[in-house]
Structures are given as C-alpha cells and as structure tokens.
VOBA-1610 file (N, C-alpha, C; in pm, whole numbers, padded with zeros to 5 digits, always signed):
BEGIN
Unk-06630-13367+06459Unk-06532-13263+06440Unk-06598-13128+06470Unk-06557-13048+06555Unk-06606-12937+06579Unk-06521-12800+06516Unk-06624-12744+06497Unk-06555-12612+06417Unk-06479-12494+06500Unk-06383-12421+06466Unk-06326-12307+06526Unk-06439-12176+06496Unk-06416-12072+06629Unk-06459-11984+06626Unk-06339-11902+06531Unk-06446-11803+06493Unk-06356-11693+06407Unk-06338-11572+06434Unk-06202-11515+06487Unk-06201-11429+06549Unk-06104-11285+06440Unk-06194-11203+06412Unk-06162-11118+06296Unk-06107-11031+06381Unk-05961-10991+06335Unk-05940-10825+06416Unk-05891-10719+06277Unk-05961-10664+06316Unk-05927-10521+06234Unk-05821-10414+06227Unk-05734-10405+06173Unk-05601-10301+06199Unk-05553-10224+06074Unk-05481-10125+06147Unk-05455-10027+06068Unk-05296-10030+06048Unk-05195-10129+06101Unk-05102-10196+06077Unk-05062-10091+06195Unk-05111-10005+06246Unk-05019-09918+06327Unk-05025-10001+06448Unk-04947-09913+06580Unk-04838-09975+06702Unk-04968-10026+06786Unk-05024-09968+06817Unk-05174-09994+06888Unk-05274-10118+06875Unk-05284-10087+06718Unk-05304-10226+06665Unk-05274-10383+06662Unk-05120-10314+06642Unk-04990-10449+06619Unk-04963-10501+06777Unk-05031-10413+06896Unk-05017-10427+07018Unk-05156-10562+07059Unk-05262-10463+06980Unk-05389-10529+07033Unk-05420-10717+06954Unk-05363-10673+06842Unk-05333-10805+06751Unk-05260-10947+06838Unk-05182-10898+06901Unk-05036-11003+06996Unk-05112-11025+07152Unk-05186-10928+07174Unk-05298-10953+07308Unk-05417-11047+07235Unk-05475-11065+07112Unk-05598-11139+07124Unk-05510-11238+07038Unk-05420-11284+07003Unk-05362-11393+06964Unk-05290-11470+07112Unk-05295-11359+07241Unk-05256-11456+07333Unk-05355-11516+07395Unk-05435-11458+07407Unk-05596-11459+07477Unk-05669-11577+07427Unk-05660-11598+07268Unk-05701-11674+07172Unk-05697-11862+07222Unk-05771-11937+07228Unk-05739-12078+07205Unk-05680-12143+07108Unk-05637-12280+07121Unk-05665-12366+06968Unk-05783-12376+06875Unk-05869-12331+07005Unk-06012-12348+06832Unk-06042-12201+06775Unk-05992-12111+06823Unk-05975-11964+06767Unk-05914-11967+06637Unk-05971-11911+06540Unk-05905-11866+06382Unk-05858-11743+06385Unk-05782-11681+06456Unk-05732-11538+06463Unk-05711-11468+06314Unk-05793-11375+06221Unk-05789-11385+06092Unk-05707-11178+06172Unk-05599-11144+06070Unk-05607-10979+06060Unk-05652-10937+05964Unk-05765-10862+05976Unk-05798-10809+05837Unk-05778-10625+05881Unk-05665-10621+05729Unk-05629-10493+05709Unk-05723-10375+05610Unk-05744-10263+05725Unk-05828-10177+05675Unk-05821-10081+05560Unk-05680-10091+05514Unk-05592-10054+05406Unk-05641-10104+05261Unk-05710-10200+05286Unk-05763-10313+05164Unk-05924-10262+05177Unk-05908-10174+05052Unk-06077-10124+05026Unk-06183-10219+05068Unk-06207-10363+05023Unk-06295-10490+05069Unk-06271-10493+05192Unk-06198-10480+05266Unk-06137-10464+05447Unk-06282-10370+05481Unk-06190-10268+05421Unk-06283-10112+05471Unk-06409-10147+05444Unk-06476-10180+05308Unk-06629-10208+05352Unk-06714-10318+05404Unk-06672-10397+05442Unk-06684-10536+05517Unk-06677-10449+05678Unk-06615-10345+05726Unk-06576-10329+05844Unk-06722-10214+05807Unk-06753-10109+05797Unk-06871-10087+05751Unk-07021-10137+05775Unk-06982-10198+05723Unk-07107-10348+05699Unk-07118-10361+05899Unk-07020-10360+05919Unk-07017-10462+06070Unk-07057-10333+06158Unk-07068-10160+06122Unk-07046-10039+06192Unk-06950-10011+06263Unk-06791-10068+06185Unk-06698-10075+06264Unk-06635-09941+06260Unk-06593-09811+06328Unk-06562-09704+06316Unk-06463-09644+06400Unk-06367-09759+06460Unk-06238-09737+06464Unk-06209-09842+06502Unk-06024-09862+06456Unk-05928-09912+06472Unk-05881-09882+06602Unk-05784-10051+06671Unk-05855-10193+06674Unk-05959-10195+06712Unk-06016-10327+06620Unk-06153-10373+06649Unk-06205-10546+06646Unk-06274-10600+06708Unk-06244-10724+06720Unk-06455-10769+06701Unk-06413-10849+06580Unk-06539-10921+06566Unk-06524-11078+06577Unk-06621-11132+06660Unk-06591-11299+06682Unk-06718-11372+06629Unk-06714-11437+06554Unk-06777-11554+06485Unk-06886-11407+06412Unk-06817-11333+06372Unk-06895-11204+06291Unk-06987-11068+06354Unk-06968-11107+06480Unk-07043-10990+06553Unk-06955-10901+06627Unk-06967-10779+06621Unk-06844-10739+06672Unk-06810-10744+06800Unk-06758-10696+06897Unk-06782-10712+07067Unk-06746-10622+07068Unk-06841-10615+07179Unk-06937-10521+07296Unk-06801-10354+07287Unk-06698-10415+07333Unk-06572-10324+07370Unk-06550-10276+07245Unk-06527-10316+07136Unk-06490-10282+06988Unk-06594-10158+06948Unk-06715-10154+06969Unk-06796-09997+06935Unk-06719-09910+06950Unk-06696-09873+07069Unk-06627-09774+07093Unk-06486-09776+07079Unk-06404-09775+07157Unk-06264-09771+07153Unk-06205-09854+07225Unk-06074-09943+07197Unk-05983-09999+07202Unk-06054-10152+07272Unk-05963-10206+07338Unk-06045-10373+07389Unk-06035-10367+07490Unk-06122-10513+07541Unk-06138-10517+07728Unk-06145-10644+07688Unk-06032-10740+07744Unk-06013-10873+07770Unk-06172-10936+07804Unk-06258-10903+07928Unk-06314-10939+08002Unk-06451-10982+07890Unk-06494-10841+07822Unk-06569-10815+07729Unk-06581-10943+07625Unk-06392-10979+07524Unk-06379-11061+07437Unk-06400-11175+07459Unk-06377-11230+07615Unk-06415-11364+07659Unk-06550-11392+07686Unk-06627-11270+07732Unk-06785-11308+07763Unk-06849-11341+07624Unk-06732-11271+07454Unk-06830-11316+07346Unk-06759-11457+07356Unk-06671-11540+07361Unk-06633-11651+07343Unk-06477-11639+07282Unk-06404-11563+07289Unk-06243-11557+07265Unk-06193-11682+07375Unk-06124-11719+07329Unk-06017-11810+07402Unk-06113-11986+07492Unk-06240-11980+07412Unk-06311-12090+07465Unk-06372-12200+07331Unk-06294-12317+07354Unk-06360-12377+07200Unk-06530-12363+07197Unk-06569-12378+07105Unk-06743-12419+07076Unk-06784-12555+07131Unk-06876-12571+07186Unk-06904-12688+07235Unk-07020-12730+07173
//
C-alpha cells in the first residue's frame, strides 16, 4: 500500500486563493491529500511561520514549501517538479 503525498495549501479564504485552491485540486492526482489550511486559525498562522510562509496562496507538498510559493502566487510547472499531481512510487 503506498502512501499519498500531502499537499497543504494555505488561504486566506479570499478570491485569489479560492481561485488557486480549484487550480491545485485540478492539477492534484488520486494519491494527492489536498489539505486547506486556513490562515485565519492562529495554529494555521504559526505552522505557516514555521514553514517561512509570508504570503497568501501558498502551497507546501509533503511539508516543504515550493519553490513558486516564497514569493508570490503559483506556477503549475514549479508544483509538478515538487511532485503535485504524480503518485509516490
């Protein structure tokens, strides 16, 4: 039995977000755990911290954040080179 990757996205419930959320849930496989964690939820906020996450959306996979997520907004290309949308082998 092989395990799913875990793909954390970070949001601020706003339009941008709720945009980038519906792009990495399409992007996403069957072995993807698409989790939203809301930054609204103090434990959110310092868990995102922890990761040097310093803006909304932000996308961490199996806990590291990707590459595109430092800075600002996502790059498909980026989320797949960490492993979005590819089971674990």
């Amino acid at each position: 039995m092989s395990e799913n990757r875990k793909v954390e996205v970070f949001s601020a419930g706003c339009s941008v977000c709720d945009d980038a959320v519906a792009k990495i849930r399409e992007w996403a496989c069957d072995s993807c755990d698409v989790i939203v964690l809301d930054m609204k939820d103090d434990k959110v906020a310092e868990y995102a911290k922890e990761l040097s996450i310093s803006s909304v959306p932000a996308v961490a996979i199996d806990g590291v954040v990707a590459e595109c997520c430092a800075g600002r907004g996502i790059d498909e290309g980026v989320l797949r080179a960490a492993g979005l949308g590819q089971p674990i082998t």
